[in-house]
C-alpha positions as CSV (number, residue, x, y, z in Angstrom):
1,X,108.2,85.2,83.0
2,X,105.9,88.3,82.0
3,X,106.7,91.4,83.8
4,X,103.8,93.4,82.3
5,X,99.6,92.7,83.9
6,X,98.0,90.1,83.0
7,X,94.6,90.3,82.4
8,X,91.7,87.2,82.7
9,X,87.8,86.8,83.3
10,X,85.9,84.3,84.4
11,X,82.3,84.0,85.1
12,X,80.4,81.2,87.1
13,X,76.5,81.0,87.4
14,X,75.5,85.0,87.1
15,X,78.7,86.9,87.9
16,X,81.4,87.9,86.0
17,X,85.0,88.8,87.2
18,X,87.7,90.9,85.3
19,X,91.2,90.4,86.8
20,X,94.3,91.8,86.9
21,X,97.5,89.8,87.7
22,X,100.5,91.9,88.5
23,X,104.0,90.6,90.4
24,X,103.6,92.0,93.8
25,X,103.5,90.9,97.1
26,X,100.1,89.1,97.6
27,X,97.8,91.4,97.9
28,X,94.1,90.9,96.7
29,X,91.7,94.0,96.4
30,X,88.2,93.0,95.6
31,X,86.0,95.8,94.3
32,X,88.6,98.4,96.1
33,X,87.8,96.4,99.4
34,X,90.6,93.8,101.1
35,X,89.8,90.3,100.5
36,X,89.0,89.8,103.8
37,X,86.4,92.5,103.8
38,X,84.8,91.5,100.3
39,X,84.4,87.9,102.0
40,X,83.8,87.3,105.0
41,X,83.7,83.7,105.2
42,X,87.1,82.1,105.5
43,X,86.3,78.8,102.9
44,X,85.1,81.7,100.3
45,X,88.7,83.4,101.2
46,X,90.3,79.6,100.6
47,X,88.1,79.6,97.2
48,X,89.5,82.5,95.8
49,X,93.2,82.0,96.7
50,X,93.1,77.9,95.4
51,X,94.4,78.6,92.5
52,X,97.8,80.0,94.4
53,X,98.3,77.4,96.2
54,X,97.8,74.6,93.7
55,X,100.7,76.5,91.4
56,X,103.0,77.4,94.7
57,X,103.3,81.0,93.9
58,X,101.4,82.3,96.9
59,X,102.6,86.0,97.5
60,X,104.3,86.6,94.3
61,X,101.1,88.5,92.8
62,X,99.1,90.8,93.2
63,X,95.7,90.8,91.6
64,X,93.3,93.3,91.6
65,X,89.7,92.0,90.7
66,X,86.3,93.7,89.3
67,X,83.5,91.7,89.9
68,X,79.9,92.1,89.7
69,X,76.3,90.2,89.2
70,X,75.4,86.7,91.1
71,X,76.2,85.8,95.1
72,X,78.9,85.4,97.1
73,X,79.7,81.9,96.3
74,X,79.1,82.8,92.2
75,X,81.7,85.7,92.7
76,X,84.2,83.9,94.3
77,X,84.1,80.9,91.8
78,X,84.4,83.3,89.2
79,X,87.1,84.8,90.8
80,X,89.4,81.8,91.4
81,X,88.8,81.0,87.6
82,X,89.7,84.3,86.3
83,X,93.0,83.8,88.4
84,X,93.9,80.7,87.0
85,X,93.1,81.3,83.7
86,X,95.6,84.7,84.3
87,X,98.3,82.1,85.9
88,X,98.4,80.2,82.7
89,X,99.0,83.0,81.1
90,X,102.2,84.0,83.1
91,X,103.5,80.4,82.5
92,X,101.9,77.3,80.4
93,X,103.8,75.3,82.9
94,X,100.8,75.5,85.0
95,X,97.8,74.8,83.0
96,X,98.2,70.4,83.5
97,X,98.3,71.4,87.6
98,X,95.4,73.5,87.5
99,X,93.2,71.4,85.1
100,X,94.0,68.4,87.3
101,X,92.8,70.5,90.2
102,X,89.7,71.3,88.2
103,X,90.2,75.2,88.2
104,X,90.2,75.6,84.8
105,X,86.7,74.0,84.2
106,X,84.0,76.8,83.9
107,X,81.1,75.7,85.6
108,X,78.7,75.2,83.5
109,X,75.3,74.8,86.3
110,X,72.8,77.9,86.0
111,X,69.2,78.4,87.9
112,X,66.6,76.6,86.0
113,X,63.6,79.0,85.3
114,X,60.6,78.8,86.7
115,X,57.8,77.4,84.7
116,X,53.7,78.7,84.4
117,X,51.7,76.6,86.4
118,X,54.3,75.8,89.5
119,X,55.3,77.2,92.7
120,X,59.3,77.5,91.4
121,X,61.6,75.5,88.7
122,X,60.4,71.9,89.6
123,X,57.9,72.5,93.0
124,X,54.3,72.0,91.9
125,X,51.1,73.4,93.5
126,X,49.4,70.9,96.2
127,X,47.6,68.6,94.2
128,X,44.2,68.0,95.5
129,X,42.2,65.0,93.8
130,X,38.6,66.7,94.8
């Protein structure tokens, strides 16, 4: 096993996170905030840590995580990629159980734009026949 940080990003609709895997006890700072404060919602919290749990190493790291641009949900699907990309890193061992969890799959579904001459992406303006 690597003793030295590992570093991974992964990105999901508009954000973009930059991790930082380090042996530790488990502890995940988000932006210098707990995880807990970063996101409130506990199936965000379930999100981020997935990866974790899939390769039964929960506790063994500790990441530290930059993340910026998008939503919550963007961020913390960019997160939990950027860890498992890092966790294949510390071993190749893991890649075959987080590909068949589909973690290592970068999501590839962005906003469509809006076009001229509707209300938003695919809403039209109330058609009126006269």
């Amino acid at each position: 096993m690597h003793q030295q940080n590992i570093q991974a990003v992964g990105r999901r609709k508009t954000a973009v996170a930059r991790v930082i895997l380090a042996p530790g006890s488990g502890v995940v700072t988000i932006n210098k905030k707990t995880l807990e404060q970063y996101f409130p919602l506990e199936t965000l919290r379930q999100d981020v840590l997935k990866p974790f749990s899939v390769t039964q190493v929960t506790g063994k790291y500790d990441v530290r995580v930059n993340v910026e641009g998008g939503g919550m949900t963007g961020q913390a699907g960019a997160i939990r990629l950027s860890i498992a990309r890092a966790l294949v890193d510390v071993s190749e061992e893991n890649r075959p159980l987080l590909r068949s969890a589909g973690l290592m799959t970068r999501d590839p579904r962005m906003v469509e734009r809006k076009k001229y001459g509707q209300k938003k992406a695919r809403k039209r303006f109330q058609f009126s026949k006269r």
